[in-house]
N, CA, C and O atoms as a CHARMM CRD file, in Angstrom:
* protein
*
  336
    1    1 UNK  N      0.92300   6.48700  -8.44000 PROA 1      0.00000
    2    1 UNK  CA     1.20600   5.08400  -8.24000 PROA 1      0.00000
    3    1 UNK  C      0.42900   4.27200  -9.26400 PROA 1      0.00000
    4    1 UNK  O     -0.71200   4.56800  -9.62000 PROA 1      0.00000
    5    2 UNK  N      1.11900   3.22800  -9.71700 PROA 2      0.00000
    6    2 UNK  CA    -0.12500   2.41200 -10.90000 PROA 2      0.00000
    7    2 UNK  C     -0.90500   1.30800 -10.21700 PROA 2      0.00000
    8    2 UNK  O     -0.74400   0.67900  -9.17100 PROA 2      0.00000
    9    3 UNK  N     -1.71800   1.29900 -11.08900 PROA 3      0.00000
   10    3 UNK  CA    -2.89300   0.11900 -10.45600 PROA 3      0.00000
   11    3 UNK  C     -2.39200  -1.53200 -10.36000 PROA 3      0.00000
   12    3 UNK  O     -2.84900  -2.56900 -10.84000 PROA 3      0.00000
   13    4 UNK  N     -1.54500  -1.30600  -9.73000 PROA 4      0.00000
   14    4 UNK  CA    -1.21700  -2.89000  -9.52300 PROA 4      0.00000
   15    4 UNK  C     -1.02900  -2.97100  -8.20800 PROA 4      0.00000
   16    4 UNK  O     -0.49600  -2.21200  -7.39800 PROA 4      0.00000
   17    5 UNK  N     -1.80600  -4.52500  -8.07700 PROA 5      0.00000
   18    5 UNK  CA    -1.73800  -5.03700  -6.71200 PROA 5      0.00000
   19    5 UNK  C     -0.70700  -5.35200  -6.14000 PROA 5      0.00000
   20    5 UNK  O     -0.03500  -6.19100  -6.73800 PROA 5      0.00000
   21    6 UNK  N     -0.16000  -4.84100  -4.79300 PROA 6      0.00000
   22    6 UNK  CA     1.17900  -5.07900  -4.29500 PROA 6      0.00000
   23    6 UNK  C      1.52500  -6.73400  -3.92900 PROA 6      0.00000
   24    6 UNK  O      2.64300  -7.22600  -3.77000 PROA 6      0.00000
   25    7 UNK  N      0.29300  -7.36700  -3.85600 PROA 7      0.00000
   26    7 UNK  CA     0.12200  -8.96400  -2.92800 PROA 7      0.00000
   27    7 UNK  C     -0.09700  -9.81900  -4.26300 PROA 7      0.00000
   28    7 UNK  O      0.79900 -10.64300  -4.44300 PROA 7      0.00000
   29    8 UNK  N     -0.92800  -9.79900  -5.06700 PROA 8      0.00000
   30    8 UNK  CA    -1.38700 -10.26300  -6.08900 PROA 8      0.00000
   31    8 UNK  C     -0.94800 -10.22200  -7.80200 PROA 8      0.00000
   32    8 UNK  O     -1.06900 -11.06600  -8.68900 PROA 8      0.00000
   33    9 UNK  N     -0.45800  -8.99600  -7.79300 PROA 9      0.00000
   34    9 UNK  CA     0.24400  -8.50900  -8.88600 PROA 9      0.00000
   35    9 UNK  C     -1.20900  -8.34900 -10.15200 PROA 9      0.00000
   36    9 UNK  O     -0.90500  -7.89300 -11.25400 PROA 9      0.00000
   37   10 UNK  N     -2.30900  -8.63900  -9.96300 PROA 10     0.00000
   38   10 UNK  CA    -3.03200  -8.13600 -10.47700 PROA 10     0.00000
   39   10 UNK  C     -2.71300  -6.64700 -11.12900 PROA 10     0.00000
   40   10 UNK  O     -2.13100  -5.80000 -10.45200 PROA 10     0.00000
   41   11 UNK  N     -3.21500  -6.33400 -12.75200 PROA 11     0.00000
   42   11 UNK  CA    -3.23900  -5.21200 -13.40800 PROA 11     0.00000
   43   11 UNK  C     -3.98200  -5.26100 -14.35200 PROA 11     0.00000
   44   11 UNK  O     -4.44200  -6.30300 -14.81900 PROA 11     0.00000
   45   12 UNK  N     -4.31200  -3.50600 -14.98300 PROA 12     0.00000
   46   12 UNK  CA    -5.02100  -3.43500 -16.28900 PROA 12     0.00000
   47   12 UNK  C     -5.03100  -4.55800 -17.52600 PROA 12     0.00000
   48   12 UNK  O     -3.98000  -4.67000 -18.15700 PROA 12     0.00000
   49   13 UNK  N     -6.05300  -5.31000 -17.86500 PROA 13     0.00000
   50   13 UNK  CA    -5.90200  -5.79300 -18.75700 PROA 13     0.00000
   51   13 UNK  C     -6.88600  -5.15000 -19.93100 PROA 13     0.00000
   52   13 UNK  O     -7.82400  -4.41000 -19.63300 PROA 13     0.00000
   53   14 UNK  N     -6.58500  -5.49200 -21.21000 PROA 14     0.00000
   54   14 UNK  CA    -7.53800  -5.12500 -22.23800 PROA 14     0.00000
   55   14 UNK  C     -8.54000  -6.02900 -22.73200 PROA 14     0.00000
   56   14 UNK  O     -8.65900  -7.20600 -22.39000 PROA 14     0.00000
   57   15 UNK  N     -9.48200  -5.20700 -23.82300 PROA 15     0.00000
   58   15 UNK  CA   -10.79900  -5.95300 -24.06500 PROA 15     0.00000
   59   15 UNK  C    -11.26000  -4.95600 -25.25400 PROA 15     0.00000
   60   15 UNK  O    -10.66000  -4.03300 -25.80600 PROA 15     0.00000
   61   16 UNK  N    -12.54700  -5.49000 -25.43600 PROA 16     0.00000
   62   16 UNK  CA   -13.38100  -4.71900 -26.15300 PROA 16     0.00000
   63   16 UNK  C    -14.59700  -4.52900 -25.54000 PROA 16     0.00000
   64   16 UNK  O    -15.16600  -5.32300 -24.79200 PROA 16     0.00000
   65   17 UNK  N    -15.04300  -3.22600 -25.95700 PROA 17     0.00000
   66   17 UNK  CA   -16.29200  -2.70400 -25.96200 PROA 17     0.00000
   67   17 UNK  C    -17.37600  -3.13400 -27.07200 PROA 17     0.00000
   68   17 UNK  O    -17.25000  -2.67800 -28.20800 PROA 17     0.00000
   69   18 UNK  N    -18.48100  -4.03800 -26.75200 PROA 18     0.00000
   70   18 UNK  CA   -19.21600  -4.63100 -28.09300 PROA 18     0.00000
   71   18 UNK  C    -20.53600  -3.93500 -27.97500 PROA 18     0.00000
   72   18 UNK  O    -21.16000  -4.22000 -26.95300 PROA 18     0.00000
   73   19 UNK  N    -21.24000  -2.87500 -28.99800 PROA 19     0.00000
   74   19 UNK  CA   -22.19300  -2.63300 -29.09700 PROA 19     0.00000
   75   19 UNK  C    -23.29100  -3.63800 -29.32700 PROA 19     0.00000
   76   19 UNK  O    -23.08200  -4.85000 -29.28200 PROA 19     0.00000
   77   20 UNK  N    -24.46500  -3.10200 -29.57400 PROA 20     0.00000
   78   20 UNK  CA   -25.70800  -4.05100 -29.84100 PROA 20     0.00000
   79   20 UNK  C    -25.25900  -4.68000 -31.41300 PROA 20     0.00000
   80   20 UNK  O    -25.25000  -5.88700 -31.65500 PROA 20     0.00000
   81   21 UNK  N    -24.92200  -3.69200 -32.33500 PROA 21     0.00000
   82   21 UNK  CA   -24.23200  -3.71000 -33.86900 PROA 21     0.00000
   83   21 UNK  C    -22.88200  -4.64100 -33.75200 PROA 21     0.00000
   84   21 UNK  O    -22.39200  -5.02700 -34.81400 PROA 21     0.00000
   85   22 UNK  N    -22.28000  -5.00700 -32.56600 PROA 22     0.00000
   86   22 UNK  CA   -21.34000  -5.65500 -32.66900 PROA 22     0.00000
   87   22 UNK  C    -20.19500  -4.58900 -33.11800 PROA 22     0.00000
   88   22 UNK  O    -19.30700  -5.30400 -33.58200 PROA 22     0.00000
   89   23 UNK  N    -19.91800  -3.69200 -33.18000 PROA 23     0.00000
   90   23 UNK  CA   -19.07200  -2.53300 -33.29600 PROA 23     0.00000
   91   23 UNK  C    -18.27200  -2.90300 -32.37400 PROA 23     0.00000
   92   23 UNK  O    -18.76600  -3.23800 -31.29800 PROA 23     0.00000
   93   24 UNK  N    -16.86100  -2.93800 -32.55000 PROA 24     0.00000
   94   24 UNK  CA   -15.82400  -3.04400 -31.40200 PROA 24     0.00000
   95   24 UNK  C    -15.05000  -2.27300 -31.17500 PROA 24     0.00000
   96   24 UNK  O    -14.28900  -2.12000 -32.13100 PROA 24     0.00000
   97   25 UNK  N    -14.75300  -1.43600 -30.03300 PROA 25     0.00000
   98   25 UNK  CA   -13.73900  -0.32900 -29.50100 PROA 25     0.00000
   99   25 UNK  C    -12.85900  -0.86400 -28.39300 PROA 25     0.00000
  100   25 UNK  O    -13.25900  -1.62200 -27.51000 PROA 25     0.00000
  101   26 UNK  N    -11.82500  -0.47700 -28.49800 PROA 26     0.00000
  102   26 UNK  CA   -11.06500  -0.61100 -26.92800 PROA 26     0.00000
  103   26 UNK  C    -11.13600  -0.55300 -26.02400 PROA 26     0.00000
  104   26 UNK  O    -11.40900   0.64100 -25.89900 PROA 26     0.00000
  105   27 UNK  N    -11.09900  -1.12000 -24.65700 PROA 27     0.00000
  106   27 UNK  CA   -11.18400  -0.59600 -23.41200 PROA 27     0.00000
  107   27 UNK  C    -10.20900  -1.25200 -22.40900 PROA 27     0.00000
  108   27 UNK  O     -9.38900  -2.10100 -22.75900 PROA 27     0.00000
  109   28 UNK  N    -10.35000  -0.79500 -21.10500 PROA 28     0.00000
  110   28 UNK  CA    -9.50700  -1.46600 -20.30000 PROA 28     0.00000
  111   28 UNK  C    -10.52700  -1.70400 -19.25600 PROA 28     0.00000
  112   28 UNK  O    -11.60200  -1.11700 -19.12900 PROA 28     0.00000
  113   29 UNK  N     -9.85800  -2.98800 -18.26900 PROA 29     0.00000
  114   29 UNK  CA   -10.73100  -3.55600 -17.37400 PROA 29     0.00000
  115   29 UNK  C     -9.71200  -3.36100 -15.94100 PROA 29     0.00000
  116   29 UNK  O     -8.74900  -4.10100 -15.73700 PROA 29     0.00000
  117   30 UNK  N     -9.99500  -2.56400 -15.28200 PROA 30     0.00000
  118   30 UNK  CA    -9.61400  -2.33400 -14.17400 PROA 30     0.00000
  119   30 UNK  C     -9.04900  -3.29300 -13.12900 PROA 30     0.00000
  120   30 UNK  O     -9.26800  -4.31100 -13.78600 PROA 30     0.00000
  121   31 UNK  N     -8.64300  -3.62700 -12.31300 PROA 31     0.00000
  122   31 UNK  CA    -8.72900  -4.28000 -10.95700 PROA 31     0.00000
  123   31 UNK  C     -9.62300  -3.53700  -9.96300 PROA 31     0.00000
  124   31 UNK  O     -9.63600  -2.31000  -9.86900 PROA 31     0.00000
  125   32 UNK  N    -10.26400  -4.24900  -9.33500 PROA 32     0.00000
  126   32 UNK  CA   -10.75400  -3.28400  -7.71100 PROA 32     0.00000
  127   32 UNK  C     -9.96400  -3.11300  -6.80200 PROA 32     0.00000
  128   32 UNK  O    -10.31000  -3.70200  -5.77800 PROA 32     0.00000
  129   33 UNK  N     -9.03100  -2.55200  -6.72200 PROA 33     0.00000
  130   33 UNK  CA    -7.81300  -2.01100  -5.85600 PROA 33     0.00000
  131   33 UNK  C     -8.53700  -1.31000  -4.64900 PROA 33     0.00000
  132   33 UNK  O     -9.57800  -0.67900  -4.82800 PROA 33     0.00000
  133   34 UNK  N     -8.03500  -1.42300  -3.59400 PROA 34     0.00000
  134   34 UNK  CA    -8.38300  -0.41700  -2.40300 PROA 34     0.00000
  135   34 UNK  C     -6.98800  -0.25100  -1.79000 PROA 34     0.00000
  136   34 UNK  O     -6.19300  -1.19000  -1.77400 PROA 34     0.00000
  137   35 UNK  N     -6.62000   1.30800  -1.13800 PROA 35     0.00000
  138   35 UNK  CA    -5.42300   1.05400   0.21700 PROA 35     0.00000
  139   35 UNK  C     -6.00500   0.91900   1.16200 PROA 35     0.00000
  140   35 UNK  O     -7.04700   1.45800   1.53300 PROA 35     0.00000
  141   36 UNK  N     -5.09000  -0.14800   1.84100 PROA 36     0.00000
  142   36 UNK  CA    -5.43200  -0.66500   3.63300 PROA 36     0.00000
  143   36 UNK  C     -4.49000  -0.78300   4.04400 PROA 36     0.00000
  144   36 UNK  O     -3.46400  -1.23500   3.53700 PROA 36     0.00000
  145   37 UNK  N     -4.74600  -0.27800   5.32900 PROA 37     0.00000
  146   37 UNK  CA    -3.49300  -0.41500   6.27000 PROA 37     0.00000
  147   37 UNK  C     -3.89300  -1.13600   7.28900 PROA 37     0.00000
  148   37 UNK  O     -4.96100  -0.96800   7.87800 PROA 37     0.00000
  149   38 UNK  N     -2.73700  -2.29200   7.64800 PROA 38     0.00000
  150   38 UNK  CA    -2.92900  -3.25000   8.22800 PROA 38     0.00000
  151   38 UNK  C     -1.99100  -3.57100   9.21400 PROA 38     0.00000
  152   38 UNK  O     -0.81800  -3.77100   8.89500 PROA 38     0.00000
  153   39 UNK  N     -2.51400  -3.67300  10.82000 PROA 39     0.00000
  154   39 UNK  CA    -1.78600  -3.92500  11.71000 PROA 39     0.00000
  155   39 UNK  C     -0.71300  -5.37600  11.62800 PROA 39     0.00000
  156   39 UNK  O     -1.12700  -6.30100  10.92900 PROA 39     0.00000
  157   40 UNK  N      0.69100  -5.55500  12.36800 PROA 40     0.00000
  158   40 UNK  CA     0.95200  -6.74900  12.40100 PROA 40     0.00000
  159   40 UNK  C      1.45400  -6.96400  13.55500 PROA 40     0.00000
  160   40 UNK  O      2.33200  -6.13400  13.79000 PROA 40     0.00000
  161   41 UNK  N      1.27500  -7.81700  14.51900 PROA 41     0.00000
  162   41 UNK  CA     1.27400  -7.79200  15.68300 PROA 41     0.00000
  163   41 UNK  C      2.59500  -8.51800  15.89000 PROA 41     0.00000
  164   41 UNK  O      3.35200  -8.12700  16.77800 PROA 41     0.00000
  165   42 UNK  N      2.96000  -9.69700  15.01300 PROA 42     0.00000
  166   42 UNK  CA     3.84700 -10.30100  14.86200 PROA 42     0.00000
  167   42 UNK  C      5.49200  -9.52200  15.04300 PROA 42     0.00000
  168   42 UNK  O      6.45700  -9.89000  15.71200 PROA 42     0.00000
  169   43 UNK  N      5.33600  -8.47300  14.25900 PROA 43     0.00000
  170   43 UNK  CA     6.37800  -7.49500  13.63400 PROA 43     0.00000
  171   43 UNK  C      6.10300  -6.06700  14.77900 PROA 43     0.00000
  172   43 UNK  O      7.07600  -5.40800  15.14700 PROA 43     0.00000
  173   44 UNK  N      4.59500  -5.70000  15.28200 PROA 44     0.00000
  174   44 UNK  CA     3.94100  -4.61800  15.83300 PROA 44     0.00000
  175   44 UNK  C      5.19900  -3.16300  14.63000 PROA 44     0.00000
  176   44 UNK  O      6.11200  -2.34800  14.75700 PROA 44     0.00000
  177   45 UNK  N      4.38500  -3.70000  13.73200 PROA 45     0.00000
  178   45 UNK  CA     4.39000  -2.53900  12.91200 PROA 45     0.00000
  179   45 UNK  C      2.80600  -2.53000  12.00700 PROA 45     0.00000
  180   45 UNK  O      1.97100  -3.43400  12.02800 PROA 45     0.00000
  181   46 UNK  N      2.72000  -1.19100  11.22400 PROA 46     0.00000
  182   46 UNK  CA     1.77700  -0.85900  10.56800 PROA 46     0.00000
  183   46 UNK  C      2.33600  -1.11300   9.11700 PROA 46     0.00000
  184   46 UNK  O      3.39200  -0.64300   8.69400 PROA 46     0.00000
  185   47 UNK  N      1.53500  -1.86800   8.46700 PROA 47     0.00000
  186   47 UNK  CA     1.85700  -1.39200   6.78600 PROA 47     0.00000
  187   47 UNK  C      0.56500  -0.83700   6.03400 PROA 47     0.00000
  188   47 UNK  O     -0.61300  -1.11000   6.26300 PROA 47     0.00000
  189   48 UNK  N      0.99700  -0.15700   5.26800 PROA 48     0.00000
  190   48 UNK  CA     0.15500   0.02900   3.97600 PROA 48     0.00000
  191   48 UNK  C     -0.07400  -0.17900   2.40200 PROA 48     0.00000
  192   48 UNK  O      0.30000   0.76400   1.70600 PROA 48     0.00000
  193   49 UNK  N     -0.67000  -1.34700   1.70500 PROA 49     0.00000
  194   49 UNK  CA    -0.61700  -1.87700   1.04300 PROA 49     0.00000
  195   49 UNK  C     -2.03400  -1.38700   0.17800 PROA 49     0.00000
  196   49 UNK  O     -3.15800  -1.13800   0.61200 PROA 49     0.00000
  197   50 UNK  N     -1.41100  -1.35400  -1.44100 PROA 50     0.00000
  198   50 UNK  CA    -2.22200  -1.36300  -2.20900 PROA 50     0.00000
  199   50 UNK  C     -2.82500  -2.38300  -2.99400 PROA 50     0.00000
  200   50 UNK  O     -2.35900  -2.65600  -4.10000 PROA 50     0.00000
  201   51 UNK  N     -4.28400  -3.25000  -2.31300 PROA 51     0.00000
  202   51 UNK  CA    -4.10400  -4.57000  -3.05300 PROA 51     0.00000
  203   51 UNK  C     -5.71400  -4.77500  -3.01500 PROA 51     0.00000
  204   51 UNK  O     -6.60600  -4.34000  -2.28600 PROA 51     0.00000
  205   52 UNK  N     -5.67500  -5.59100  -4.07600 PROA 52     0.00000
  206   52 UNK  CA    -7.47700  -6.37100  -4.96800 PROA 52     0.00000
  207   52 UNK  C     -8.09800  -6.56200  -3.42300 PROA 52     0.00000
  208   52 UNK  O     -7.62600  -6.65500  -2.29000 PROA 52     0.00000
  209   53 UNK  N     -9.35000  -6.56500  -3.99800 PROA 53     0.00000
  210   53 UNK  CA   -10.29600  -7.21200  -3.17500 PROA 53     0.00000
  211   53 UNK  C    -10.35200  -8.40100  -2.80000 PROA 53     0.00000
  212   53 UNK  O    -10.55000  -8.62400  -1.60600 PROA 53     0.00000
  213   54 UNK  N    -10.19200  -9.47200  -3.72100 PROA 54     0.00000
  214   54 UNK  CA    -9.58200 -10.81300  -3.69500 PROA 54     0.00000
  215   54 UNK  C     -8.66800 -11.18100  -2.47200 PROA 54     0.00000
  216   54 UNK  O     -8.81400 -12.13700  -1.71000 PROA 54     0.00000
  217   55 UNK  N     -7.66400 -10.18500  -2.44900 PROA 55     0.00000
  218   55 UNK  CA    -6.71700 -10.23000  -1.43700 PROA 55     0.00000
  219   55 UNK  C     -6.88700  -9.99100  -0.41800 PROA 55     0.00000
  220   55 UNK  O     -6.13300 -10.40600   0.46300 PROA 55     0.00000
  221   56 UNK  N     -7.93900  -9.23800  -0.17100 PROA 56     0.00000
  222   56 UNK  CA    -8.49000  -8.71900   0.96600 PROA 56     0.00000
  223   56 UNK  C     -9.44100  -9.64200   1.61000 PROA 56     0.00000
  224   56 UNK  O     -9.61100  -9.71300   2.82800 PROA 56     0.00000
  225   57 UNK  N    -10.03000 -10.32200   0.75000 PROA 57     0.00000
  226   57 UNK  CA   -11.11000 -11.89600   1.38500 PROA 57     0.00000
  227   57 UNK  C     -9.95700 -12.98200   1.76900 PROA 57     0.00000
  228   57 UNK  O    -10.13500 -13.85300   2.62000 PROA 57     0.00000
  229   58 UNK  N     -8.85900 -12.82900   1.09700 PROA 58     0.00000
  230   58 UNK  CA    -8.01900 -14.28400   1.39100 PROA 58     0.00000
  231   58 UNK  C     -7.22700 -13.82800   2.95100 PROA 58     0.00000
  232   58 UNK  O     -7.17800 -14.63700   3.87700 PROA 58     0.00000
  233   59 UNK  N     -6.67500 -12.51500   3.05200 PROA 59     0.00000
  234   59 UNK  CA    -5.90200 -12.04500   4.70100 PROA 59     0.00000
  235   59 UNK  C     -7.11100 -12.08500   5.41400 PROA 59     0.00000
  236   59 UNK  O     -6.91600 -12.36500   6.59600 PROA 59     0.00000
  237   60 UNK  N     -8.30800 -11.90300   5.11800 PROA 60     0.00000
  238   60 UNK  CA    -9.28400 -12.10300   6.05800 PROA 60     0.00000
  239   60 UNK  C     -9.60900 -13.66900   6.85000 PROA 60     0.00000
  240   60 UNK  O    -10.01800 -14.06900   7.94000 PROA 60     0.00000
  241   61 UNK  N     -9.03600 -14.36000   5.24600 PROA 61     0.00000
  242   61 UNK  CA    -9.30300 -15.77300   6.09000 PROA 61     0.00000
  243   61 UNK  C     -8.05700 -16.63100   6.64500 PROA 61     0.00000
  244   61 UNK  O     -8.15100 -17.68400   7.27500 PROA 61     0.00000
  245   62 UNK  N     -6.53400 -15.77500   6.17700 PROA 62     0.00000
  246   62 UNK  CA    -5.40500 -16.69000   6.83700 PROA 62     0.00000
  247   62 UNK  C     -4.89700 -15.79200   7.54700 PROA 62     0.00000
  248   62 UNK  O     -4.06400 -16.08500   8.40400 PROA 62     0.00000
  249   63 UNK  N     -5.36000 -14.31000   7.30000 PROA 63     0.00000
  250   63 UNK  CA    -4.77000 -13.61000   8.38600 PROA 63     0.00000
  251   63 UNK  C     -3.67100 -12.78700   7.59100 PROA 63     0.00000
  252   63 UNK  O     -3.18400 -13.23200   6.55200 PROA 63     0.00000
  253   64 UNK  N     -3.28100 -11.49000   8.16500 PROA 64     0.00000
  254   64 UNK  CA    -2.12700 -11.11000   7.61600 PROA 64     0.00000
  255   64 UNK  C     -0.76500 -11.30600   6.91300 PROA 64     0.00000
  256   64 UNK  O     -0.28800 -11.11200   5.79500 PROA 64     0.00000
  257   65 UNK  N     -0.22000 -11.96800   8.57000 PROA 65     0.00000
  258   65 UNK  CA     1.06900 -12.18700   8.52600 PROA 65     0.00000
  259   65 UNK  C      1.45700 -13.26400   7.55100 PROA 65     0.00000
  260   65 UNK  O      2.35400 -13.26600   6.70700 PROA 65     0.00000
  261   66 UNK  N      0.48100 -14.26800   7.89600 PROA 66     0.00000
  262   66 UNK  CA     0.53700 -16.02700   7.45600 PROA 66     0.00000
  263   66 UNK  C      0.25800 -15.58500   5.51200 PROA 66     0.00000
  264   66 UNK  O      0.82600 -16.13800   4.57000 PROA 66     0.00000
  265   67 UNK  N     -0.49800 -14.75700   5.45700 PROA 67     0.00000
  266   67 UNK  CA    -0.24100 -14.48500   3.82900 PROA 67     0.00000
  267   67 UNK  C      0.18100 -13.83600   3.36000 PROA 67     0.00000
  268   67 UNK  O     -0.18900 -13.65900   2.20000 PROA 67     0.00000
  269   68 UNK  N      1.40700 -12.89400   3.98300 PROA 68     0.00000
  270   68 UNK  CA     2.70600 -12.11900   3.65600 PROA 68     0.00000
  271   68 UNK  C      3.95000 -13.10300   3.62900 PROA 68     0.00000
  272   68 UNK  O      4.98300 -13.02400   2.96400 PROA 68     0.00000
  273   69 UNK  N      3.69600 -13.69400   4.20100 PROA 69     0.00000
  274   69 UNK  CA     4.94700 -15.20700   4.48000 PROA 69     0.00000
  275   69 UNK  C      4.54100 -15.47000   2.91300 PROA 69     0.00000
  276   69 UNK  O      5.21700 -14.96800   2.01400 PROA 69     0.00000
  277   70 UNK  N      3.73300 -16.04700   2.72000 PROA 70     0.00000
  278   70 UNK  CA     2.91700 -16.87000   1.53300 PROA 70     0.00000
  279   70 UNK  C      3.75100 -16.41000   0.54100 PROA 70     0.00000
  280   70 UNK  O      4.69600 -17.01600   0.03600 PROA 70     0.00000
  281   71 UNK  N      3.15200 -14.76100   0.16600 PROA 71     0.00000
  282   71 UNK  CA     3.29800 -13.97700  -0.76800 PROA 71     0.00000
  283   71 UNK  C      5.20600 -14.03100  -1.05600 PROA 71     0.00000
  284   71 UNK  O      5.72300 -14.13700  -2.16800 PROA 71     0.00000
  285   72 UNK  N      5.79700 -13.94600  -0.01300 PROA 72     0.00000
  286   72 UNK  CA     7.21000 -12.98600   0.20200 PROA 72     0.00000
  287   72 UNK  C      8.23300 -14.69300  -0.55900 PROA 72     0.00000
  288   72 UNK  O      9.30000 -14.86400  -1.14900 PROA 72     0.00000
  289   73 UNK  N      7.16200 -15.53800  -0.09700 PROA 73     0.00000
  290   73 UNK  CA     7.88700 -16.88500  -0.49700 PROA 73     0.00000
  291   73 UNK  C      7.80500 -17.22200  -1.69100 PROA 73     0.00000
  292   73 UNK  O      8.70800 -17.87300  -2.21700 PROA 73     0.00000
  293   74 UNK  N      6.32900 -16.71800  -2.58000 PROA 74     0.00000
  294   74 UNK  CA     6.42800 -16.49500  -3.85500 PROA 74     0.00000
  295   74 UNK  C      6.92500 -16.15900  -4.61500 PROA 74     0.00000
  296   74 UNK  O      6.95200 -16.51200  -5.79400 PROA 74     0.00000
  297   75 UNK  N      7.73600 -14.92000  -3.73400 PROA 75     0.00000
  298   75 UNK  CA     8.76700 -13.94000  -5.03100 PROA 75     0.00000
  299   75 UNK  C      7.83400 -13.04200  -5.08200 PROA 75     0.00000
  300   75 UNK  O      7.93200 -12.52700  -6.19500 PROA 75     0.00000
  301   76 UNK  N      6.94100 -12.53800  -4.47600 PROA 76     0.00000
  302   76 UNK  CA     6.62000 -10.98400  -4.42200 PROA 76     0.00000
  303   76 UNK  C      7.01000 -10.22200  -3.50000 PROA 76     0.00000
  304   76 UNK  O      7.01900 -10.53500  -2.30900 PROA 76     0.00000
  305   77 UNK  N      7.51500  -8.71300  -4.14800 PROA 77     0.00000
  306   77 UNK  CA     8.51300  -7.97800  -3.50200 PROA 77     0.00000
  307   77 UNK  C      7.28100  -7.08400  -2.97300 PROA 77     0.00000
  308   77 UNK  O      6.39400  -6.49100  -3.58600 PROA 77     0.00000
  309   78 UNK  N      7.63900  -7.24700  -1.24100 PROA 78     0.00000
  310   78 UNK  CA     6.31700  -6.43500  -0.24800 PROA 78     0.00000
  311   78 UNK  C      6.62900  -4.85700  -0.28200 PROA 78     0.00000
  312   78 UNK  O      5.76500  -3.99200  -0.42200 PROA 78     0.00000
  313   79 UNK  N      8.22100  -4.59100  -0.10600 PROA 79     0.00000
  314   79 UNK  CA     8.48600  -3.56700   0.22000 PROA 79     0.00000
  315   79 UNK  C      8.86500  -2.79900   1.00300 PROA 79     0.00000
  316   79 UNK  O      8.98600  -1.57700   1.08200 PROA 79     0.00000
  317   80 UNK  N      9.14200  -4.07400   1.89300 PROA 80     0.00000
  318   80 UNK  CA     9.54200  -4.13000   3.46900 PROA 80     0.00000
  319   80 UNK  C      9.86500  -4.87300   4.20800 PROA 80     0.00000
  320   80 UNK  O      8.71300  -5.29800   4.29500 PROA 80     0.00000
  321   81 UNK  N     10.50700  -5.61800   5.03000 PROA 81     0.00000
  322   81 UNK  CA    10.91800  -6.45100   5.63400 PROA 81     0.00000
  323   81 UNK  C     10.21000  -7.84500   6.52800 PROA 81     0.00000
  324   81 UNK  O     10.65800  -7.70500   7.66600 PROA 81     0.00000
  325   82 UNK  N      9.74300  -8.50300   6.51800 PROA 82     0.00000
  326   82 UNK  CA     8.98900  -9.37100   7.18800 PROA 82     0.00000
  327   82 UNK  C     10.27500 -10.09200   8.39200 PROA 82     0.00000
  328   82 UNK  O     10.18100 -11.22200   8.87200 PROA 82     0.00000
  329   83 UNK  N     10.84500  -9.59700   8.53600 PROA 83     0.00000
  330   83 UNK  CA    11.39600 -10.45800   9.59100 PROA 83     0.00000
  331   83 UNK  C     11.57600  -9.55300  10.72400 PROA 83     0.00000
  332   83 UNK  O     11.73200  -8.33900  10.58900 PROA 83     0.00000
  333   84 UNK  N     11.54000 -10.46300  12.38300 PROA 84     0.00000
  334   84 UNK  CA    11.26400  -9.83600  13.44000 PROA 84     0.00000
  335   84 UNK  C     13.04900  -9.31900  13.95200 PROA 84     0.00000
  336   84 UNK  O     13.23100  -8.66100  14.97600 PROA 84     0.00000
């Protein structure tokens, strides 16, 4: 699966590596991705979503459902159905 956030769309971006000499090499800068699976009581189904940490402080503070609505209204594709 690739490192992109299912909620956020967060992904690899690039950069450089700068020595003390100022020498520059390539690198990539990750996202902090975690999977969680998350109850919805609304739906009483389980999902499992691959998404940033970021995302994970913001469902903490509006809650699941209320920021799958959010997301699904954005035009991000969940992967599953939000309706009861």
């Amino acid at each position: 699966m690739s490192r992109i956030c299912q909620l956020t769309g967060k992904k690899p971006i690039t950069g450089n590596n700068v020595s003390h000499s100022k020498r520059r090499t390539k690198r990539r800068f990750l996202p902090n991705l975690i999977t969680k699976k998350f109850y919805i009581p609304e739906l009483d189904k389980t999902v499992s979503l691959k998404i940033a940490t970021s995302a994970l402080r913001t469902i903490n503070k509006l809650g699941v459902y209320e920021y799958l609505k959010r997301q699904e209204k954005a035009g991000f594709d969940l992967g599953f159905e939000l309706k009861k």
